[in-house]
Legacy VTK file of the C-alpha trace (Angstrom):
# vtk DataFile Version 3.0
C-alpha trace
ASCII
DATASET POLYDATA
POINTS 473 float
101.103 94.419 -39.383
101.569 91.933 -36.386
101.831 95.152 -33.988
98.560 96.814 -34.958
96.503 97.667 -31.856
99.170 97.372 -29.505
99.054 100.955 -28.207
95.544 101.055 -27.926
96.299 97.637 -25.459
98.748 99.767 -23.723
96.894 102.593 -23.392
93.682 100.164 -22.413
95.659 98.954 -19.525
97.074 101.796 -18.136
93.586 103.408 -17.699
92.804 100.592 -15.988
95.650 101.292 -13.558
94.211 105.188 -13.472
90.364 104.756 -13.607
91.528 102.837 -10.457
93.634 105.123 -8.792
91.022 107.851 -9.559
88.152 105.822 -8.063
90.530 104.996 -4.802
90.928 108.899 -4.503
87.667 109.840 -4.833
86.552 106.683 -2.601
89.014 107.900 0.083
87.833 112.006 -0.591
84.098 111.010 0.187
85.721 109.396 3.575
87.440 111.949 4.357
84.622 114.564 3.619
82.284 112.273 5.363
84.506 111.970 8.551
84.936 116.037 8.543
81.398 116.379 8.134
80.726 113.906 10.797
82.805 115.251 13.237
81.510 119.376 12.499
78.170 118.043 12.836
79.261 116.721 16.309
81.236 119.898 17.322
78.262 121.820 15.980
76.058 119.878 17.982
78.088 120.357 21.412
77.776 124.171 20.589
74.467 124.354 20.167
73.592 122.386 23.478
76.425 124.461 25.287
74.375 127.464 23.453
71.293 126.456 25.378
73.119 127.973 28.987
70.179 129.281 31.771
69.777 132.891 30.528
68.753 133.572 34.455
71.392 132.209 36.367
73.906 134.165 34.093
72.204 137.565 34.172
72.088 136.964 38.106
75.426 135.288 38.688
77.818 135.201 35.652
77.272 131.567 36.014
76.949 129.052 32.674
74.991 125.816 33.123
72.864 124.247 31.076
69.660 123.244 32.594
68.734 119.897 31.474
65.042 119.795 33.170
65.032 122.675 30.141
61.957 124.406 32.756
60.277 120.668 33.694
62.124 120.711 37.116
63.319 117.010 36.388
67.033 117.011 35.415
67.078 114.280 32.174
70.512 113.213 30.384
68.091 111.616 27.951
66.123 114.957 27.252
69.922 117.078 26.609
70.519 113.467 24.244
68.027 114.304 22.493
68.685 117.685 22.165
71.898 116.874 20.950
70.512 114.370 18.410
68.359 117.191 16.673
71.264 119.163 16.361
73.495 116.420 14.518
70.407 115.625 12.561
70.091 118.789 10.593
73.855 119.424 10.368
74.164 115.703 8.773
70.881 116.141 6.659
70.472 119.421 4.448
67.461 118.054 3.279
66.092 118.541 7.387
63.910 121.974 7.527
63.829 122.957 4.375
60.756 123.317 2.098
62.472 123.236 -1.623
60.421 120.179 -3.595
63.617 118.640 -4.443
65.960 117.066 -1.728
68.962 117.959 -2.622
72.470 116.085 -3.598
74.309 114.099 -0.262
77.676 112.937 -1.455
77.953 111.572 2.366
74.982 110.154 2.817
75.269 110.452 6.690
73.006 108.832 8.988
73.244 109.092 12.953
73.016 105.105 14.527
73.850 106.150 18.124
74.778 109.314 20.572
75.623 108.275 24.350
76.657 111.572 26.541
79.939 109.144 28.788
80.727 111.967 31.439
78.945 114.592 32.473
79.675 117.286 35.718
76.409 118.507 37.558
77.072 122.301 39.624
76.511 119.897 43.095
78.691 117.560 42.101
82.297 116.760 44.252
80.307 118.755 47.122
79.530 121.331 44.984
82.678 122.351 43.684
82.063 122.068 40.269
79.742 125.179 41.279
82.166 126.794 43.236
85.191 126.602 40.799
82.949 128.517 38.263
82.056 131.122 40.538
86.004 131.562 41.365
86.547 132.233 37.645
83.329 134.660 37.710
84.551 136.513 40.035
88.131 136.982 38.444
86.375 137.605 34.969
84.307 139.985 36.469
87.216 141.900 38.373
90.398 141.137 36.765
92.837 138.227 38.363
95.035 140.852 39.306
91.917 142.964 41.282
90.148 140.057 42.071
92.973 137.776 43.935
94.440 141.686 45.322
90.687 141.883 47.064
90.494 138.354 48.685
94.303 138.826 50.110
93.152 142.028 51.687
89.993 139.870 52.468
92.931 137.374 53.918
94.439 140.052 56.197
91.195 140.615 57.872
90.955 137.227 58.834
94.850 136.963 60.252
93.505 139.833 61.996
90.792 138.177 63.648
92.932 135.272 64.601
95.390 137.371 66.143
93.505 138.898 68.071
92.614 135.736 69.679
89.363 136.055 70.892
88.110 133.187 73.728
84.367 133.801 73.397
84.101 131.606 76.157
86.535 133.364 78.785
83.577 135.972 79.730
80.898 132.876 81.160
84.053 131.377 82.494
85.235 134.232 84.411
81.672 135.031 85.680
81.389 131.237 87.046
84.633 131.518 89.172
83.636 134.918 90.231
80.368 134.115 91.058
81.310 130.776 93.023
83.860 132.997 95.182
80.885 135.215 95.678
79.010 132.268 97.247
81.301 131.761 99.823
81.259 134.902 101.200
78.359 136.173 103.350
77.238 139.534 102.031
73.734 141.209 101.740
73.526 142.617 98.812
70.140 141.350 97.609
71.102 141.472 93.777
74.009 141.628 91.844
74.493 144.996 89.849
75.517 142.944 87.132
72.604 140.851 86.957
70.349 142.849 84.670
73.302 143.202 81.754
73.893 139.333 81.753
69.687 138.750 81.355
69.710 141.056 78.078
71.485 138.500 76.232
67.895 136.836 75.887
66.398 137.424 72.955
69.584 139.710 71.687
67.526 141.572 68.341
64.892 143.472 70.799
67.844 144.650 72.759
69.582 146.355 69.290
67.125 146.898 66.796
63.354 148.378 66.414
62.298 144.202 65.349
59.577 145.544 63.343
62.255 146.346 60.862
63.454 142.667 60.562
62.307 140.391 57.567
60.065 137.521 58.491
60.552 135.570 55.589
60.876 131.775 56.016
63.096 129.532 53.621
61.401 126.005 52.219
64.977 123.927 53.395
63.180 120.638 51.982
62.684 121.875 48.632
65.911 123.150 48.098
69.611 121.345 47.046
71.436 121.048 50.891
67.887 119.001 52.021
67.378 116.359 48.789
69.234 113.832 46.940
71.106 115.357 44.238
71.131 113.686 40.496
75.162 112.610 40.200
77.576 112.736 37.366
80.640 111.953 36.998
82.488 115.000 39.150
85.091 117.387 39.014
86.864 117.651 35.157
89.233 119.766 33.237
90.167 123.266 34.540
93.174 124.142 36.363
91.512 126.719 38.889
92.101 124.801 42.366
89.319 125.167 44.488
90.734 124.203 47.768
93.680 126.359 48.577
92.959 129.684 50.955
93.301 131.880 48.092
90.353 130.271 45.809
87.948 130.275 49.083
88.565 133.556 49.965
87.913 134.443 46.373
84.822 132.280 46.614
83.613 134.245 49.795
84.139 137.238 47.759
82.044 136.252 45.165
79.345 135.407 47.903
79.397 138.918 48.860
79.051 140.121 45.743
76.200 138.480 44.500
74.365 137.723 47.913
72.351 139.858 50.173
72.900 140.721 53.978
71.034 142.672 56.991
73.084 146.134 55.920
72.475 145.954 52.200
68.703 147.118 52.887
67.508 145.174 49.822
64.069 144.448 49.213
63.706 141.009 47.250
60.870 138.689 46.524
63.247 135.871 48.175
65.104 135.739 51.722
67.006 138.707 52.428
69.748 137.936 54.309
71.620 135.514 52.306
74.732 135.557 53.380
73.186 135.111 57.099
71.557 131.806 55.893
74.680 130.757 54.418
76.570 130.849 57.720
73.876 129.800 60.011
71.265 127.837 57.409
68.363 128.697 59.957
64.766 128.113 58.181
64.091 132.108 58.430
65.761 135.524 57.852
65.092 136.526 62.011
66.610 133.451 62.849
69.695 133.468 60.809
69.686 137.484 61.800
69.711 136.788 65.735
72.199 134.078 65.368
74.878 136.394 63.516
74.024 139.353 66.353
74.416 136.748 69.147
77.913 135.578 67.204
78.803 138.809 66.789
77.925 139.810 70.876
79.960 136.798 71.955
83.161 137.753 70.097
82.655 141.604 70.964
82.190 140.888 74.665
85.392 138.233 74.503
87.050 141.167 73.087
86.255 144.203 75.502
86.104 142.159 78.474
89.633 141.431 77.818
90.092 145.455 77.661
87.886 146.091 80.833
89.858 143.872 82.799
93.228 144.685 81.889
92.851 148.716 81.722
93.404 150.842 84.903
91.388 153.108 83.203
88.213 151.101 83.945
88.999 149.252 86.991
90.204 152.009 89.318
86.872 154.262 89.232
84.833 150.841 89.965
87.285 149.343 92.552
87.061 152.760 93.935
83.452 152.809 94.552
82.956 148.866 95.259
85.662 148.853 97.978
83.422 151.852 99.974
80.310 149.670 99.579
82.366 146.311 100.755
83.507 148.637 103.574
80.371 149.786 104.910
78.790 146.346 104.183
81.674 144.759 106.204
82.459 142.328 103.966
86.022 143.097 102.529
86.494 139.739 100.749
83.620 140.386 98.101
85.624 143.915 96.738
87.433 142.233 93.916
84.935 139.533 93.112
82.083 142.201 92.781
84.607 144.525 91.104
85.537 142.078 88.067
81.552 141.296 87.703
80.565 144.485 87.337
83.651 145.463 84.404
82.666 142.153 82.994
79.048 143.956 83.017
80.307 147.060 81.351
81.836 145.006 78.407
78.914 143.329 77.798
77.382 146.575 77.767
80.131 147.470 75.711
79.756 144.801 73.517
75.906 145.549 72.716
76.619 148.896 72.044
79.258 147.433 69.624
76.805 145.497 67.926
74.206 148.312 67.198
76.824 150.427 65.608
77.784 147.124 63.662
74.385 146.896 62.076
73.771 150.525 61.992
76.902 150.306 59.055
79.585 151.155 61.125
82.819 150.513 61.918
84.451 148.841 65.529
87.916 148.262 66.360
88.524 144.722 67.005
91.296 145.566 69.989
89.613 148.616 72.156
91.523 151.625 73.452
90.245 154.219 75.581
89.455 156.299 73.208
87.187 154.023 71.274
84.924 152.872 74.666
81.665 154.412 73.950
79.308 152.501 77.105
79.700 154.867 80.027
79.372 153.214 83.400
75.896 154.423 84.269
74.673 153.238 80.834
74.460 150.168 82.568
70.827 151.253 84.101
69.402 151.060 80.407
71.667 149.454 77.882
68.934 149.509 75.118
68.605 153.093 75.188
72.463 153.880 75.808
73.373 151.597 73.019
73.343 153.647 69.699
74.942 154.296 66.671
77.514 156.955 66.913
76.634 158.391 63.357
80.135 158.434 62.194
81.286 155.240 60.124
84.139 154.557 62.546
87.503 152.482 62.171
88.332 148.961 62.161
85.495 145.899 61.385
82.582 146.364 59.585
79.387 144.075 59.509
80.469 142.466 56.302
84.203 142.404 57.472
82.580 139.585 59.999
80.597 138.161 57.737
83.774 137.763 55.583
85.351 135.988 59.005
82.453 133.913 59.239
82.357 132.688 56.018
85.664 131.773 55.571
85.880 129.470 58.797
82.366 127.963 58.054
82.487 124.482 56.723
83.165 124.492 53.057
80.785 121.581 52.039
77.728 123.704 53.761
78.693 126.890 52.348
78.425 125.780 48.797
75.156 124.407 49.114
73.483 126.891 51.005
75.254 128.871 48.293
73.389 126.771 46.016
70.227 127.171 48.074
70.406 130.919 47.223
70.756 130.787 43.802
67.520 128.116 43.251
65.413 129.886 46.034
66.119 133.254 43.369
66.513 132.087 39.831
63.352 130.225 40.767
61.537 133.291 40.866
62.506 134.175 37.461
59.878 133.250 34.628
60.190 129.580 33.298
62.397 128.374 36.000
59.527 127.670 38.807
61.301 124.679 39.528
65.139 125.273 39.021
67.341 122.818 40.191
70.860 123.183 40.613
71.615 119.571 40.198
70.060 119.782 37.314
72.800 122.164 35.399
75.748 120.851 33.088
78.871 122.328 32.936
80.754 119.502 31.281
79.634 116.767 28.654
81.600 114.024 26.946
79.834 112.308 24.259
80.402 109.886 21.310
78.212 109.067 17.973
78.709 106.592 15.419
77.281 107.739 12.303
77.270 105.734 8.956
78.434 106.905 5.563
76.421 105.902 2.354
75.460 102.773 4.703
79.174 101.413 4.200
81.469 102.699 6.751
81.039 103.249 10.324
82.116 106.693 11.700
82.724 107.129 15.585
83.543 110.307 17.196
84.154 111.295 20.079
83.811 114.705 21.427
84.162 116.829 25.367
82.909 120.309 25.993
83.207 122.378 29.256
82.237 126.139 29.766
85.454 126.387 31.613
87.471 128.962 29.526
90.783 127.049 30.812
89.760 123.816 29.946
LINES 1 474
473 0 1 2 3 4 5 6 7 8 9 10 11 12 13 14 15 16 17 18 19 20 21 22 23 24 25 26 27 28 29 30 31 32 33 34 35 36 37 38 39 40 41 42 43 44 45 46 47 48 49 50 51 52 53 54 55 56 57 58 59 60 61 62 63 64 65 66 67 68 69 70 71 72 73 74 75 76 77 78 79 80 81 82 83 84 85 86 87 88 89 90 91 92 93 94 95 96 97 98 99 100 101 102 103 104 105 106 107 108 109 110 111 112 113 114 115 116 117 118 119 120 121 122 123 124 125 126 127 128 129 130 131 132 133 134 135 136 137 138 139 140 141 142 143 144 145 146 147 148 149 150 151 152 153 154 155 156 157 158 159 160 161 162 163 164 165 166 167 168 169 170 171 172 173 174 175 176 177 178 179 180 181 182 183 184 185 186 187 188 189 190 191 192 193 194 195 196 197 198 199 200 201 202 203 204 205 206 207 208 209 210 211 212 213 214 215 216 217 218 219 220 221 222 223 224 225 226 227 228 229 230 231 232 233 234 235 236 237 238 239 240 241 242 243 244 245 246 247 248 249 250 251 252 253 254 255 256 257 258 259 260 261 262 263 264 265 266 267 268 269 270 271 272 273 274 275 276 277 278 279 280 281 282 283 284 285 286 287 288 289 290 291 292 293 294 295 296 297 298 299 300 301 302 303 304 305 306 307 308 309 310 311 312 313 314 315 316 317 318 319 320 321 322 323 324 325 326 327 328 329 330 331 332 333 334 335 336 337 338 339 340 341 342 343 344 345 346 347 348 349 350 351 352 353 354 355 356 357 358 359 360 361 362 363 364 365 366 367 368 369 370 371 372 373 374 375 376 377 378 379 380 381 382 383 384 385 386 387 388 389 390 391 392 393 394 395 396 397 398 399 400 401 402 403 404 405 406 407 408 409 410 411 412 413 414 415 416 417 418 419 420 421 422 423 424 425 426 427 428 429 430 431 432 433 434 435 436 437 438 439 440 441 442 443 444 445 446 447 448 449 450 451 452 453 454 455 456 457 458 459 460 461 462 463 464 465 466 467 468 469 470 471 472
């Protein structure tokens, strides 16, 4: 009788031991669950803000920011915060939104104390390349990487091209000075110099190559756009492994300028400027100015080029030495026959030259290096170069008009391109409804953020959590 009761003492005590253990587990289960919950409910929160992307500057250009003015015009972390707050809240709370009388059961308990966004990378900043290395990937994704990087190598070529061909667009005023200074030191009466009237039509190139009336007249508001203000900053450049300053990712990057921008030989009609890619070369205030200065580029590098020709081919000197030597003769003044005879074949490639330039703009095609066969300027056009300029009506070999745009591009500096890239794409998506006053500094591609949530108001959860619509990040 002195053992009575002792199993039910065992038994007592080992309960003890498993009521505990029991209690432990389901302690450390509710942690557990809490944590998970704590850190979906962050992940789900990240998604839903990455969710929130600028409809208008992806149907336009297969870019993905968020736009944390969210249509105010005034970029605010503390606006996407508490965007991102909201979110948590009703993923923590399944009481949140709902209309049933009863709340119902929250094992967790969860309760949001803090969420502080730590990094964050704005489209303008490191220079804009946070912009630019998304529009390298939208252009692969929207080609293939195989078609994409094949089109800015053959983009590449035309640019070796162009260097080869080594073009001094200064050699033609050069040549003219010494020519003309030997001229002064010879006493001759001719009372104007045949080549006179070529050299003047460089004023005002556009009426010399183009019916004017033609030519947009629409201005660009420079102050109100990104390359004019002081941009909001974040924290720069993060994640990704697309580089964005090797020669393959800016010719890539020029490509997917081309695609998405407008220029003089697209004939588009827009409510904005319409020669984009003009403005981002030149950044002139209005389409005619950025217009003239890519003709007056474009007659400096053609005249560099077919001078070079005129002077060097037998072809062309030996019918004007000809006929220059007979008027030196009568005019006794033997000495002048060369001089005269270089001015006027560096007159006939200017003429040359404009005449290349109308066919450029008309859509066609000119060889950078001339033959014979592709001079198209007689002599006598000389008289009237306007109306012996014209388009040929066949499309022609070598350069087109975007094929120097392309040149242009790539050897403008890379800081200004982006942001008069990015001046494009506000001037435009701010024509779209609800985004009157778009900012590009205003977009998120990137966000790091932590919360600290607490569980049944006894543990303290932290998490933190980084996002990026880079698909290689």
């Amino acid at each position: 009788m002195k053992y009575r009761g002792t199993i039910t003492v065992f038994l007592s005590l080992i309960l003890t031991l498993v009521l505990s253990l029991i209690m432990s587990m389901t302690e450390s289960a509710a942690y557990a669950a809490a944590r998970m919950k704590c850190e979906i409910a962050a992940d789900m929160a990240l998604e839903s803000v990455f969710a929130e992307y600028n409809r208008a500057l992806l149907d336009k250009y297969d870019l993905y920011f968020i736009d944390t003015s969210y249509g105010s015009g005034t970029p605010s972390l503390e606006e996407l915060t508490l965007h991102m707050k909201d979110y948590i809240s009703y993923n923590i709370d399944p009481s949140k939104g709902t209309v049933f009388p009863l709340d119902p059961v929250d094992f967790t308990a969860l309760s949001l104390d803090s969420l502080d966004i730590s990094e964050v990378s704005y489209a303008s900043d490191a220079a804009g390349r946070v912009f630019k290395r998304q529009a390298i990937q939208a252009f692969e994704d929207s080609h293939g990487i195989s078609a994409a990087r094949s089109m800015a190598q053959k983009a590449g070529s035309l640019i070796n091209q162009y260097d080869s061909s080594d073009a001094d667009v200064d050699m033609p005023d050069r040549k003219r000075a010494e020519l003309e200074a030997e001229l002064n030191g010879i006493d001759y009466k001719i009372d104007e110099n045949p080549a006179r009237n070529a050299f003047d039509d460089r004023e005002g190139i556009l009426r010399h190559i183009m019916d004017t009336r033609g030519v947009s007249d629409k201005s660009i508001n420079k102050a109100a756009l990104i390359s004019s203000r002081q941009t909001v900053k974040g924290t720069g450049l993060h994640g990704g492994t697309i580089d964005t300053e090797s020669m393959l990712s800016e010719l890539m990057f020029d490509e997917y300028l081309i695609d998405r921008c407008t220029c003089y030989t697209d004939a588009i009609e827009d409510e904005g400027a319409q020669y984009e890619l003009e403005y981002i070369i030149h950044g002139r205030t209005t389409d005619t100015a950025n217009l003239r200065e890519t003709a007056e580029r474009l007659l400096a590098i053609r005249y560099a080029t077919d001078a070079v020709y005129a002077l060097s081919s037998p072809e062309k000197r030996d019918p004007v030495e000809a006929v220059v030597s007979v008027i030196c003769a009568l005019l006794m003044i033997p000495d002048a026959a060369k001089p005269l005879t270089e001015l006027i074949l560096l007159a006939w490639a200017y003429g040359e030259s404009v005449s290349d330039v109308v066919r450029l703009m008309a859509g066609e095609r000119v060889p950078l290096v001339k033959s014979e066969a592709d001079w198209k300027m007689p002599l006598w056009g000389l008289i009237s170069i306007k109306s012996n300029a014209r388009p040929t009506g066949h499309q022609g070999t070598g350069f087109s008009y975007k094929d120097y745009l392309r040149v242009f591009l790539f050897l403008e500096n890379k800081t200004a391109k982006c942001m008069r890239a990015m001046d494009m794409i506000e001037m435009n998506i701010r024509l779209t409804d609800g985004n009157a006053a778009f900012r590009m500094d205003g977009c998120v591609e990137y966000i790091s953020m932590a919360a600290a949530m607490t569980c049944r108001g006894k543990y303290r959860l932290t998490i933190d959590r980084s996002m990026s619509y880079m698909s290689d990040f």
